[in-house]
C-alpha positions in Angstrom: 0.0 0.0 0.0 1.1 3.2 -0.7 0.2 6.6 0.3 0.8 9.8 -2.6 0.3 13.4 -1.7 0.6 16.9 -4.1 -0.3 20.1 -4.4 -1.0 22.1 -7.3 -3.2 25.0 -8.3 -5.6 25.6 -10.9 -4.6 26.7 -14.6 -7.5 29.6 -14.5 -10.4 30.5 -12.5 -12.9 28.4 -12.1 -16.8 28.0 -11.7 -18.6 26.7 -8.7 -19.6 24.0 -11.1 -16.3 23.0 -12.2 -15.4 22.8 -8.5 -18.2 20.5 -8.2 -17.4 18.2 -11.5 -14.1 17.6 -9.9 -15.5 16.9 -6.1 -17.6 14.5 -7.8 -15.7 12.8 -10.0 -13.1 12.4 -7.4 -15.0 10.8 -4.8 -16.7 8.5 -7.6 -13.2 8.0 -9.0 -11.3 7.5 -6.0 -14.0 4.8 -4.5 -14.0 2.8 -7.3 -10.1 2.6 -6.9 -10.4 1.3 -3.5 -8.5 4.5 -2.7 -9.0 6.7 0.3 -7.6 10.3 1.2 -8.5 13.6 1.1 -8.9 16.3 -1.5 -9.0 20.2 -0.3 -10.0 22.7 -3.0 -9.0 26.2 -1.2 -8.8 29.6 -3.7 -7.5 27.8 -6.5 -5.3 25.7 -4.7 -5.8 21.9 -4.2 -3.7 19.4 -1.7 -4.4 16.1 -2.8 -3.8 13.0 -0.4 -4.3 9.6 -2.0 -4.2 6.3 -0.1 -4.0 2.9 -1.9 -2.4 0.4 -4.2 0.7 2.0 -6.0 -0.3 1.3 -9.5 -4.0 2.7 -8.7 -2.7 5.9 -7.6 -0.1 6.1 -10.0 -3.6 6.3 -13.2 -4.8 8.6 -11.1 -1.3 10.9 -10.8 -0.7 10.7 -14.7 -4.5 12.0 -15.1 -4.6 14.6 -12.7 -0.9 16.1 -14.5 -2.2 16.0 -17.5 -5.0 17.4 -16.6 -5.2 21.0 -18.3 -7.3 22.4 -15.2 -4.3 21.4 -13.2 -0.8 23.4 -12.8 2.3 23.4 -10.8 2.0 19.8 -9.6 4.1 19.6 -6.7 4.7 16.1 -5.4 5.1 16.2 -0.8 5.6 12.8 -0.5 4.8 9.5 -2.1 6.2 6.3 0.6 5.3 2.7 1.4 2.5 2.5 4.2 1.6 0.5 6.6 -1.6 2.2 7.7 -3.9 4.6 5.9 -4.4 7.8 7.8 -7.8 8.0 6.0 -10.7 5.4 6.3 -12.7 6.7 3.3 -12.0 9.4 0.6 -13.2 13.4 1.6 -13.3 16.5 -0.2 -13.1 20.1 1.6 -14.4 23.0 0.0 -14.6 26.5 2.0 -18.5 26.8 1.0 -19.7 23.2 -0.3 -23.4 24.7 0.1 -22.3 26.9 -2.8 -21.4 24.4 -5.0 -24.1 22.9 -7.5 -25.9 19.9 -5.8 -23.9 17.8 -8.2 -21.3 16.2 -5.8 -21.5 18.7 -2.8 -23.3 16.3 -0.7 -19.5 14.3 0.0 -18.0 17.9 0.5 -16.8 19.1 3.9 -16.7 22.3 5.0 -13.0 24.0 5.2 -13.7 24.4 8.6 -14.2 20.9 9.6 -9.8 20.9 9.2 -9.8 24.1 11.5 -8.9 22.4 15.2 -5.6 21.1 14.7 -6.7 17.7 16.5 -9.6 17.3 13.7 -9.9 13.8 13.2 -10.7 14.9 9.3 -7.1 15.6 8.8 -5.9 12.1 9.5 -4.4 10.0 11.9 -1.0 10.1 10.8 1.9 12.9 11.6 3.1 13.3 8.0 -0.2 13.8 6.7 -1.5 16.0 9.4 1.3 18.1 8.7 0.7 18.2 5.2 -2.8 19.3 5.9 -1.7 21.8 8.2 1.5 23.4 5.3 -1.3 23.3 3.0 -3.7 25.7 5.2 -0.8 27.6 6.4 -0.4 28.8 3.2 -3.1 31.1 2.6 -3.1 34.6 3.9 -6.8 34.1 5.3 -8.7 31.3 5.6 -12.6 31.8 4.4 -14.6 29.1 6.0 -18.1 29.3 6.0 
């Protein structure tokens, strides 16, 4: 098992329904692959946690970089696991209630990562510090 996680941000602006086409074709995706994790879509910005076997995240790595909605794909680590840090696959959004209904009902709100012992950051201390990099990186935080 192996446990992949990246950040990268989005090529150009985009619509609360392209927001949601990705949320749901994540999730949808990402179950069918057995894989679990975490997605956070923050102002353009994405940290992507993927749990799984290697060669299931590796189809879902070349189709995210070649994805054109996708840029500066930065890998944070990608390691052997013994034990996911997720039990299912989530996505955050700031507002999911402004999302089309599409999809939203699997989105998290942003501030469901806010209290650094939030069990919807994982249980692992690599991940949980990815999480909190990612969220450190933004001036302000909006979470509805």
């Amino acid at each position: 098992m192996h446990r992949f996680i990246y950040t990268s941000t989005a090529a150009a602006p985009l619509s609360a329904q392209q927001l949601a086409d990705i949320a749901g074709a994540c999730h949808r995706n990402n179950r069918r692959a057995g894989l679990s994790g975490l997605l956070v879509m923050h102002q353009g910005k994405f940290l992507h946690v993927l749990e799984g076997e290697e060669s299931r995240i590796r189809k879902v790595c070349e189709r995210i970089q070649h994805d054109p909605r996708h840029a500066n794909f930065k890998v944070i680590e990608m390691a052997e696991i013994n034990e996911r840090a997720f039990d299912r696959f989530s996505v955050v959004h700031e507002a999911p209630q402004a999302l089309p209904l599409l999809g939203n009902e699997n989105v998290l709100p942003l501030a469901a990562l806010m209290p650094s012992n939030s069990k919807e950051r994982g249980s692992v201390p690599s991940v949980r510090k990815a999480v909190r990099d990612f969220l450190a990186s933004f001036a302000v935080l909006c979470a509805a």
